[in-house]
Residue frames relative to the residue before (quaternion, step in Angstrom):
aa qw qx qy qz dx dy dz
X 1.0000 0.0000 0.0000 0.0000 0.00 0.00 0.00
X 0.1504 -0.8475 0.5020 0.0845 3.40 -1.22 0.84
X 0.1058 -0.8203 0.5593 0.0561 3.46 -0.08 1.12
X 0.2465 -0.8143 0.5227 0.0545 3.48 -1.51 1.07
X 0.0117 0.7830 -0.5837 -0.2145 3.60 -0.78 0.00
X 0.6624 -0.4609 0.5014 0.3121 3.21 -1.64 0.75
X 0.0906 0.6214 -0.7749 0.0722 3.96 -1.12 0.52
X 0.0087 -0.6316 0.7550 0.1759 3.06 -2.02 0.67
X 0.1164 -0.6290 0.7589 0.1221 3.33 -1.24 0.78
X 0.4682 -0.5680 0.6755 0.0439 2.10 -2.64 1.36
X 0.1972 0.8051 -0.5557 0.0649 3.11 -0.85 0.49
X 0.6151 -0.6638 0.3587 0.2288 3.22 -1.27 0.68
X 0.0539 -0.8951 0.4383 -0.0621 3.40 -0.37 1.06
X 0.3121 -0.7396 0.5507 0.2285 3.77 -0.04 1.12
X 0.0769 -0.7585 0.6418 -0.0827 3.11 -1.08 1.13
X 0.7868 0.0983 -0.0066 0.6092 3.81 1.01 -0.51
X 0.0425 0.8265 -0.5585 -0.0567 3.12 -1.66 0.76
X 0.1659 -0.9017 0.3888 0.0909 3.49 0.19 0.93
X 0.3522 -0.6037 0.5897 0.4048 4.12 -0.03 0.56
X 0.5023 -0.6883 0.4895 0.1856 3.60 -1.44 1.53
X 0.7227 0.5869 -0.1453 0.3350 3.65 1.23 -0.50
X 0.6320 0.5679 -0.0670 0.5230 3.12 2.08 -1.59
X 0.1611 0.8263 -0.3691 -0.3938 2.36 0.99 -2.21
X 0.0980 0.7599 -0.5613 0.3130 3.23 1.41 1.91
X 0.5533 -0.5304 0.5098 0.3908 3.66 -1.51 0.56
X 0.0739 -0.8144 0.5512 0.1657 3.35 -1.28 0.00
X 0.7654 0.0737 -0.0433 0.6379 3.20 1.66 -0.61
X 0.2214 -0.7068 0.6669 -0.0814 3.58 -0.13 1.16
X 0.2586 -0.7718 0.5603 0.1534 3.84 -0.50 1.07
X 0.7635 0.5113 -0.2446 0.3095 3.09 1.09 -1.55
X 0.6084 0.4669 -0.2425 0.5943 3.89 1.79 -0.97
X 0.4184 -0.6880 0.4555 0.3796 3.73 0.98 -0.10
X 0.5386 0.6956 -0.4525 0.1459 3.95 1.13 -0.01
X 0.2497 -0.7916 0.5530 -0.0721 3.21 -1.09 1.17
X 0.1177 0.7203 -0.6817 0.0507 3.65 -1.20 0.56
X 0.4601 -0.4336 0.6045 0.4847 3.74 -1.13 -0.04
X 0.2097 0.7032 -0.6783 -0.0376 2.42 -2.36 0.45
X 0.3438 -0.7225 0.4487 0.3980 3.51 -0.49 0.56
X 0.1120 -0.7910 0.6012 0.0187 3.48 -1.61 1.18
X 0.0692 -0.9134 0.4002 0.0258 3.44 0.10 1.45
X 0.2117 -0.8238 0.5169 0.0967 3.70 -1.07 0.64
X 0.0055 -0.9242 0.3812 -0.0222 3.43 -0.24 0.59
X 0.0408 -0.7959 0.5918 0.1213 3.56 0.67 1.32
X 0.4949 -0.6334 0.5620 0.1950 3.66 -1.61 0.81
X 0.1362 0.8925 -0.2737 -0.3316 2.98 -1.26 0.22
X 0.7135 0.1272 -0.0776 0.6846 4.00 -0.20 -1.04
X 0.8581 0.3923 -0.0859 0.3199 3.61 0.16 -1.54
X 0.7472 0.2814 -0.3849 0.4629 3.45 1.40 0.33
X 0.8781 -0.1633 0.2930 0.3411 3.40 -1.63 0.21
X 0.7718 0.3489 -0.0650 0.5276 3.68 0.83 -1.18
X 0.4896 0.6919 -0.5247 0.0790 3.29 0.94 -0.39
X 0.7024 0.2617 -0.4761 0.4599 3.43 -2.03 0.86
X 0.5984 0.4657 -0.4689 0.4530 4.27 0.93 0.19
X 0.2761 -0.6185 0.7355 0.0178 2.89 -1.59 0.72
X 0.0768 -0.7767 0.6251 0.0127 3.62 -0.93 1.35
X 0.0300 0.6884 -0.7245 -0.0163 3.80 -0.66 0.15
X 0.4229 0.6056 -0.6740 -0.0013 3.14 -1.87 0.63
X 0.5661 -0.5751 0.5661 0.1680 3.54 -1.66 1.03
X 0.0110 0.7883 -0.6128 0.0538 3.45 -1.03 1.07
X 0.4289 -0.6601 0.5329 0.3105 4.10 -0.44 1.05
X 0.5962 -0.6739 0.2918 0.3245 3.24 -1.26 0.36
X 0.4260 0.6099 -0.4730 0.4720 3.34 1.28 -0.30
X 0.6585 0.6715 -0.2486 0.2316 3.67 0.35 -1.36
X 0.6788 0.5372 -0.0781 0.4946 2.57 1.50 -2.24
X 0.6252 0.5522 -0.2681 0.4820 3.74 1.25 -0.52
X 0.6060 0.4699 -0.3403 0.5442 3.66 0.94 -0.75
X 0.6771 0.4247 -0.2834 0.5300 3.97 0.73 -0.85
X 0.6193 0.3313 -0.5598 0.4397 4.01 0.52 -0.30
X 0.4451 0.7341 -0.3979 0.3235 4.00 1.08 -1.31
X 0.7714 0.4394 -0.2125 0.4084 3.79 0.95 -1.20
X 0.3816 0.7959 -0.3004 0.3614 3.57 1.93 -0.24
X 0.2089 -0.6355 0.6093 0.4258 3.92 -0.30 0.60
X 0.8104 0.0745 -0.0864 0.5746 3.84 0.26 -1.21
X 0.5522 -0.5912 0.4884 0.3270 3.42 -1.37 2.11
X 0.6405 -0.4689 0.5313 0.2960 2.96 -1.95 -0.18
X 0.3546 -0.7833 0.4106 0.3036 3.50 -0.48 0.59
X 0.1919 -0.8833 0.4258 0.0407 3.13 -1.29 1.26
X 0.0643 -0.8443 0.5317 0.0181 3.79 -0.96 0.62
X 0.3171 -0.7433 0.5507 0.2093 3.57 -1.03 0.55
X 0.7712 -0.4263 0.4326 0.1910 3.00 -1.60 1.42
């Protein structure tokens, strides 16, 4: 015999993403709207200023282009 119980899990669920600079949507769960974008995390550590912080932020691609543009040396690039 198998006997069940009811559970509700909670859980986190992305639902929005907004570009940290623009502050255009990028992902809208509920309209399904999507674009790339580049979403960076950055745990600090021992040797800098910030250590133990953790930064994260999401940037649209236009956005993400104006911030490589400011680069003395570009980011290096390859195809898939």
């Amino acid at each position: 015999m198998e006997k069940y119980e009811e559970k509700v899990i909670k859980d986190n669920v992305l639902t929005e993403v907004y570009c940290n600079k623009c502050g255009k949507l990028i992902y809208d769960q509920h309209t399904k709207k999507k674009v790339d974008y580049l979403s960076l995390t950055k745990e600090w550590g021992y040797f800098s200023n910030k250590d133990m912080e953790i930064h994260s932020f999401d940037l649209c691609e236009e956005c993400y282009d104006e911030f490589i543009e400011s680069f003395k040396y570009p980011p290096s690039k390859t195809k898939k």
